[in-house]
Backbone bond lengths (Angstrom), bond angles and torsions (degrees), N, CA, C in turn:
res aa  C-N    CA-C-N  psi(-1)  N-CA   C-N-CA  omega(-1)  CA-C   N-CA-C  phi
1 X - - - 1.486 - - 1.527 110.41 -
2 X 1.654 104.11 147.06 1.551 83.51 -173.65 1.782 98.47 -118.86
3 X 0.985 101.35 170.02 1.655 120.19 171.94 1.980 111.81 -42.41
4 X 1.564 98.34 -57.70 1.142 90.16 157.66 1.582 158.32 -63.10
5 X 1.326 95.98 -38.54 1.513 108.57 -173.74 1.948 101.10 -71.09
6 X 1.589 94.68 -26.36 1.895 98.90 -169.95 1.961 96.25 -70.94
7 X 0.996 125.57 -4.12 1.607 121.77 -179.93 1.411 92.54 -99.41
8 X 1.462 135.73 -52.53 1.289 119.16 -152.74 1.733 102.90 -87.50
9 X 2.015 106.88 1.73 1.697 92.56 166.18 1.358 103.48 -88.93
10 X 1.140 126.10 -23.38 1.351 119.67 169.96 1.303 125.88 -62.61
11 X 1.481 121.67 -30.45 1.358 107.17 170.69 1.660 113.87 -75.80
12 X 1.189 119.35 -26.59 1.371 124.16 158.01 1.275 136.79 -52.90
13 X 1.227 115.53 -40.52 1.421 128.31 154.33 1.797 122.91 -55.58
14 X 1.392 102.45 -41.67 1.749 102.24 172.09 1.362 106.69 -62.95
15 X 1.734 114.35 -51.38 1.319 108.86 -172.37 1.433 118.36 -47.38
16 X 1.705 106.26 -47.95 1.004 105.44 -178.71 1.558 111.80 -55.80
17 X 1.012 146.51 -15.33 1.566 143.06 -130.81 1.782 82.80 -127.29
18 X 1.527 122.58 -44.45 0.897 95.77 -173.53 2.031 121.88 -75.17
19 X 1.623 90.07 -14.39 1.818 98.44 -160.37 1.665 79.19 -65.72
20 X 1.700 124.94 -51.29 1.482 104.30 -168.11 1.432 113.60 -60.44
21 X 0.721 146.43 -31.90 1.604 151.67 169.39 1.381 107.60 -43.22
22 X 1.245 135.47 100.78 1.899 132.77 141.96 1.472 100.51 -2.60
């Protein structure tokens, strides 16, 4: 795993977190 790819799942993961969120 690299340094990078682990930030851009995280920004993916908020998004995701925010689209489920009202």
């Amino acid at each position: 795993m690299k340094h990078g790819t682990n930030q851009q799942t995280l920004q993916t993961y908020l998004e995701w977190i925010l689209m489920a969120v009202p």
